[in-house]
N, C-alpha and C positions, 0 to 999 in steps of 0.2 A: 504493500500500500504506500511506498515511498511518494513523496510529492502529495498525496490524496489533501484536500480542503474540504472539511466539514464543517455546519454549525449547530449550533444544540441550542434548544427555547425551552427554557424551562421559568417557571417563578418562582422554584424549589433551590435555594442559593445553594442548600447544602450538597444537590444533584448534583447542580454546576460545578461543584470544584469534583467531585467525586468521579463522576463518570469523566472526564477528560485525563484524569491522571489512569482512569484503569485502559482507555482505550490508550493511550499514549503507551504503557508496559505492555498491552498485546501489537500494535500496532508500527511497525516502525516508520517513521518519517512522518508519521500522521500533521497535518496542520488542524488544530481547533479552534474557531471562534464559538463566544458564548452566547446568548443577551437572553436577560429574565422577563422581555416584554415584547408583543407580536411587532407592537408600532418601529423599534429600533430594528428586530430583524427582519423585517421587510425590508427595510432602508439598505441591509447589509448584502440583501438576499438579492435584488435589483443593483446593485457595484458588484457583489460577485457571482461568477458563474460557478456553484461548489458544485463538490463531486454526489455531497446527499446531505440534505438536511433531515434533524430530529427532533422532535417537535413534542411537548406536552399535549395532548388532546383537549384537559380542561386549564383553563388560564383566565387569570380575570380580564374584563376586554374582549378581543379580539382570540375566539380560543383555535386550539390545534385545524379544527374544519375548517374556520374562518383563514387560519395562516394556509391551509392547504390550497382554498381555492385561488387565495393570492398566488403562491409556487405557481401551480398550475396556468394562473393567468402571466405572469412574470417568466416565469423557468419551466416551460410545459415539459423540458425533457432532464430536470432535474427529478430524480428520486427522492421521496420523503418520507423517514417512520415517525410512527405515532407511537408515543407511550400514552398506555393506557391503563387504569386501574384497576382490582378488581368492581364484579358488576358491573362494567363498562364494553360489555358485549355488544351491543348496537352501535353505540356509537363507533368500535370496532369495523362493525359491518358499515358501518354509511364511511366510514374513514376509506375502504378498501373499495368500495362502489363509487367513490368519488375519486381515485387516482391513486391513493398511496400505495408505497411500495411492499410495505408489511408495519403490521401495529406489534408490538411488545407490552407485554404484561407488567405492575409491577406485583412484587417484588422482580426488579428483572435479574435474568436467568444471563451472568454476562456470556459464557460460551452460545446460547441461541443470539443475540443479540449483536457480538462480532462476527459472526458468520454474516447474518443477515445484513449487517454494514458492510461486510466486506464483497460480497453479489451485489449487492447496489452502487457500489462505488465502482466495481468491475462492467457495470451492465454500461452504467455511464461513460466508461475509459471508450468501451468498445462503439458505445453510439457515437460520442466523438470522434471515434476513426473512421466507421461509417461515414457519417456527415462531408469529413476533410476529401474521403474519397470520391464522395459525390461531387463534390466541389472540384475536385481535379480534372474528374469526368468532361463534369459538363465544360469549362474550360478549354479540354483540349477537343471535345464535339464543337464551339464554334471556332474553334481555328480552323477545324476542317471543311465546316458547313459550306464556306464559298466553293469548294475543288469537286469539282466535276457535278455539279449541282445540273439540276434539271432547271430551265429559265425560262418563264414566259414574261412579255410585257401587256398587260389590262391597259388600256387607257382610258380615259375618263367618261368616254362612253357606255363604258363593260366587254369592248370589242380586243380580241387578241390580236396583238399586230406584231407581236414574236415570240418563236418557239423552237428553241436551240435543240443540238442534238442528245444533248443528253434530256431531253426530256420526250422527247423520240422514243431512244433507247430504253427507259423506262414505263414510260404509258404506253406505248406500241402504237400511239398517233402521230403520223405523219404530218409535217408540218401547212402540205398543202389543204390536210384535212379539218386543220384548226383557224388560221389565220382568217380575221375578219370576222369571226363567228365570233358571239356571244359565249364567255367560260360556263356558264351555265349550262349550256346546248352541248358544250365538250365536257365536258366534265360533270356528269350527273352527279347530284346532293351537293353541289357548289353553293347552291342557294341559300345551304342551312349551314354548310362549315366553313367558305369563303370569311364569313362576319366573324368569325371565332380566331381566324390568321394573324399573328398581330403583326400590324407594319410600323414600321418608325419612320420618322420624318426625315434622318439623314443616316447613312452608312456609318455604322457603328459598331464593330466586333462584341459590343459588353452591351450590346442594344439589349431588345427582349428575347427572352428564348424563344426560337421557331416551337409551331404548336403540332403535335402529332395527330393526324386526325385520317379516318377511313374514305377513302372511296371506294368506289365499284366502278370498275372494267374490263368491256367485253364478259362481263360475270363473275368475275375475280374480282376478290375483296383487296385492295391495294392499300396499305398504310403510309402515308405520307410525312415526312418530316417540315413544315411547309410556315416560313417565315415572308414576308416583304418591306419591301424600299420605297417610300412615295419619292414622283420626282414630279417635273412640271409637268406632265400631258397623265401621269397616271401613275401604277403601282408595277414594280418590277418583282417579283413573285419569286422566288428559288427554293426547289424542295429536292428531296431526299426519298428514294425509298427505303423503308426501316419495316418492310414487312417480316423479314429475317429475321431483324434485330429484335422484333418485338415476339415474334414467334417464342425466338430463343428464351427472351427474358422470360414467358410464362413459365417455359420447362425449367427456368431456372429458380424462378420462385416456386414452382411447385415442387421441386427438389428439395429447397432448400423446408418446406411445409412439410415433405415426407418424411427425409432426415429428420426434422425436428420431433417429429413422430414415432419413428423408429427408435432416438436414444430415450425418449421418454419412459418409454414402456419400460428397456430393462434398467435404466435408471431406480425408474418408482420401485421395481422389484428385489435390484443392489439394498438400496436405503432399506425401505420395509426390512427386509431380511435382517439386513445388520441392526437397525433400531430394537427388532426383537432380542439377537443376541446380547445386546449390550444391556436389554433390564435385569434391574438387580431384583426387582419381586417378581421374577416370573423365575420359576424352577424348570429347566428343559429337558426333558428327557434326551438319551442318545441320538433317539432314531429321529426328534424333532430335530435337533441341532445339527445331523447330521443332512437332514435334507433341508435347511434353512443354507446351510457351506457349500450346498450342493448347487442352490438356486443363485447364490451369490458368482459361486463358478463360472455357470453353463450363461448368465446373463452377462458378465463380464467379457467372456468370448465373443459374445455376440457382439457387444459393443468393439472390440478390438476387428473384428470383422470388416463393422462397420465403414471403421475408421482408416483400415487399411484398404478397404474398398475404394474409398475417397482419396485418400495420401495418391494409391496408384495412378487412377485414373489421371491427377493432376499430374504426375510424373511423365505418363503416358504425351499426355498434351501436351508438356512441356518438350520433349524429346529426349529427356534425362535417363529412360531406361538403359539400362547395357544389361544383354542378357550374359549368363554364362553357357558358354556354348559346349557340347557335350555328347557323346555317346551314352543313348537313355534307354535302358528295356521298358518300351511301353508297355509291357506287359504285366513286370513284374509292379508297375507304379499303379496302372490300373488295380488290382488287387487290392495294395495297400489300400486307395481311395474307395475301394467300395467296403472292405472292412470297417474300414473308419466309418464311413457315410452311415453303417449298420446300425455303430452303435451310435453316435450322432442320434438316429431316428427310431430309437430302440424304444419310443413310448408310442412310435406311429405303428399301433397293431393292424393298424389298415393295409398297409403298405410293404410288401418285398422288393427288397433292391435285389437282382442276379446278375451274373456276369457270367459273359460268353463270347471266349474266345479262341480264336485257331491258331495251328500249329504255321512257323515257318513264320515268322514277325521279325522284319528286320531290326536291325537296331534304329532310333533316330537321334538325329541331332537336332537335339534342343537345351531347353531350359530345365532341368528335373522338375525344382521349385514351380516355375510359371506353368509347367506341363499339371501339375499338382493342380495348380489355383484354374486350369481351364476347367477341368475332372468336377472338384469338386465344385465350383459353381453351378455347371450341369447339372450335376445329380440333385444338388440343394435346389435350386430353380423347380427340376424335374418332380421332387416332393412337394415343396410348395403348392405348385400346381396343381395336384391332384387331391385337391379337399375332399374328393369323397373316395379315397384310399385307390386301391390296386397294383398292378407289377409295375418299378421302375428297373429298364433291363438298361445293361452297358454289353454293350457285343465289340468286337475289336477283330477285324480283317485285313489280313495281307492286301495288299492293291501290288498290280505291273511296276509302278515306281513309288510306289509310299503304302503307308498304313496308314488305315482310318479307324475311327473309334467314332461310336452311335449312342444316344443314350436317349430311349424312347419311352413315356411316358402312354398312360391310361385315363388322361387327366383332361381338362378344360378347351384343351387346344387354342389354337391362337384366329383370328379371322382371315380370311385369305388378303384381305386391305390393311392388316399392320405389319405382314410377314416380313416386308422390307426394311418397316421399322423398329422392329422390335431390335435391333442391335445398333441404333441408336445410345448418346448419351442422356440420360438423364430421363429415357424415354420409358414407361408402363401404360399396360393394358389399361383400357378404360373399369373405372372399379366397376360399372357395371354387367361388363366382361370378364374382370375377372376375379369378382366374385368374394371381395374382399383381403384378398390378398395383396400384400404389402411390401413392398422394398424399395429401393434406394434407386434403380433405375440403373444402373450400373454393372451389374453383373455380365449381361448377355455385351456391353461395350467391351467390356475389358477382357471377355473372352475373343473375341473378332480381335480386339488390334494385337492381342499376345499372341496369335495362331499365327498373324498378318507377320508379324516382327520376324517367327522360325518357320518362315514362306509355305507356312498352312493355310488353309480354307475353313470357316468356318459357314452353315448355311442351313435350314430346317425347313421340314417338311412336318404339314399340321394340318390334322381337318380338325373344326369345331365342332367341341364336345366328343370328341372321339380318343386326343391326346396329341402328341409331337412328339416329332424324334429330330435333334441335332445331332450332326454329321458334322467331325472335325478330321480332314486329311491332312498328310504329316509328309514329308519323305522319309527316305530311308538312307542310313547310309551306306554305301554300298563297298564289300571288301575292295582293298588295296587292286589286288589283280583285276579284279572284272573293271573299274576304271580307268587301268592302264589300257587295258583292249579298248576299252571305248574312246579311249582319246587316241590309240591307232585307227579304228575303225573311221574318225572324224576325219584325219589327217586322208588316209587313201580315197 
């Protein structure tokens, strides 16, 4: 918490000296202001921007609700607790329905209480970074906004008297088919988001931001980046397609909604778990504590999962992988992955994983590890899948120049209109397709580009409701001798 700025309202003098010296010994670097009255720290709370204020709920004056709606009108993305006393249960609740961060009991409990300072002043660090990065963004989006922009000029008519190529290029309207015509007549729903555009009066990089708005052409929904410039005879217009961009940002907030989703759950189940072991009035029997260690485990994995899921993927993107490169018995790695997957799923009575494989399997060269992480993503995708139980099979066959490995499913199947996307980043089934099942969007990507990297193929076949099977081929490598004849064979 080094550098952190906090202030505390209390009209409890004794609080005041009390709680700043205890958070000061847990806290290092902590900065604390005090004041015993709403009127002065408002005053303090509008000069500075603190990390979280702490606030008495009752105070004479101006109490804790009264100081919060200030924050919130003043410092809407400052965090604020409330102490509150006991029997002060409502106003607890109208505290937390009005904005605050968390209310605190007293007698207060200081380990709940520096935790809950210390996520609040964290929550703030990170919205600050946020925010700075927004600000970087948009920045360096109108430096670019002028370059290769789509241009048309309105004159004060409403009549288009030009329409450059890149706005050609983008709308698919040809210039001869625009000029002199009414934007309205070119451009259907101009009429309702033309007035929404905003223009400036003179050529301004830190002008208004261009505004993002839909049209429709030729039947395609187009999203537009779309600012302008009054000059004498009219408006000079330049826009952006950001249908991409905007695409992406959904998958990327809904990503970021799912994630948040997914660590939730074994989160709540870590805590819960460990909360119970650590009460001192509850007596646990073996087999309770042993399956409370158990759920702390298998939920902790899942999160490491998660996260390695994500690490990669960004690594992938970035270009940062180096694989090791290797003579690999697919065969024998298979095995191992379907043992494991066994027990992995060893409460899914629904469900048989088998394996089936032929003799005469070259060796491949690849990654053992990443050949691991294709395997098992399959299989775990493959159970997923099939909510209502039956056989996930893994078969493995010789091919003329490689070995492939299948891994086919009894399950949901996929619609023949996602097939393509499904190995997508960040990209899932629609929940209504499938069915409640949940993950990160990641899986079936970061199988495709690890196959992609040790010049594998990865590709599925699915009917709906019937199940899927993914197909990953591999090469093989082939002895010393037979390569030597083949690069004679090339030669003559």
């Amino acid at each position: 918490m080094t550098g952190a700025h906090i202030l505390i309202v209390d009209d409890d003098t004794a609080l005041l000296e009390a709680l700043p010296r205890a958070l000061k010994f847990r806290l290092d670097g902590i900065q604390i202001d005090t004041s015993d009255n709403a009127t002065e720290a408002l005053v303090r709370i509008e000069q500075n921007d603190y990390d979280a204020v702490v606030s008495d709920i009752k105070m004479p004056g101006l109490d804790g609700l009264g100081v919060l709606r200030e924050i919130k009108r003043l410092r809407p993305k400052t965090p604020t607790l409330l102490i509150t006393g006991h029997g002060e249960h409502d106003l607890a609740v109208q505290a937390l329905r009005g904005g605050a961060y968390d209310f605190v009991q007293k007698p207060i409990d200081r380990d709940y209480f520096v935790a809950s300072l210390e996520r609040a002043i964290e929550l703030r660090r990170l919205e600050r970074r946020v925010e700075e990065q927004r600000l970087a963004l948009e920045l360096h989006a109108r430096v670019l906004e002028h370059v290769d922009d789509g241009i048309f000029l309105v004159d004060d008519e409403g009549l288009i008297q030009h329409w450059n190529p890149a706005a050609h290029a983008v709308t698919g309207l040809a210039p001869d088919s625009v000029l002199g015509r009414r934007t309205e007549d070119v451009l259907p729903g101009w009429a309702t988001v033309g007035p929404l555009v905003p223009v400036a009066e003179t050529p301004d990089p830190g002008g208004p931001a261009p505004k993002t708005l839909p049209l429709e052409l030729d039947g395609k929904e187009l999203w537009l980046s779309v600012s302008g410039v009054r000059f004498a005879d009219g408006v000079v217009y330049a826009f952006r397609n950001v249908t991409e961009q905007r695409a992406l940002d959904e998958l990327k907030g809904e990503f970021v909604a799912t994630v948040s989703h997914e660590l939730r759950t074994p989160l709540a189940a870590i805590y819960g778990s460990a909360q119970t072991l650590r009460r001192e009035d509850l007596v646990l029997d073996p087999e309770t504590r042993t399956r409370l260690l158990d759920v702390i485990a298998s939920e902790s994995e899942r999160l490491t999962r998660i996260a390695s899921d994500i690490l990669l993927a960004n690594t992938l993107d970035s270009g940062r992988l180096r694989l090791e490169r290797q003579r690999v018995d697919l065969g024998a790695i298979v095995r191992e992955v379907v043992e494991e997957m066994r027990t992995s799923f060893v409460d899914r009575q629904d469900i048989s994983i088998e394996l089936s494989e032929t003799g005469g399997l070259g060796a491949v060269d690849a990654d053992a590890d990443r050949l691991r992480q294709i395997l098992i993503n399959l299989v775990d995708n493959a159970v997923k899948y099939s909510p209502g139980g039956g056989r996930v099979r893994v078969e493995l066959e010789a091919r003329p120049n490689g070995v492939r490995f299948a891994v086919s499913d009894q399950g949901i199947g996929i619609p023949p209109s996602e097939q393509q996307r499904i190995f997508g980043k960040f990209y899932r089934l629609d929940p209504a397709q499938s069915r409640g099942v949940r993950g990160t969007g990641l899986g079936l990507y970061i199988c495709r580009e690890l196959a992609r990297r040790m010049q594998g193929h990865v590709w599925v076949d699915s009917q709906e409701g019937e199940g899927s099977t993914f197909y990953v081929d591999l090469p093989v490598v082939r002895p010393a001798k037979e390569r030597a004849r083949a690069a004679v064979i090339g030669l003559g």
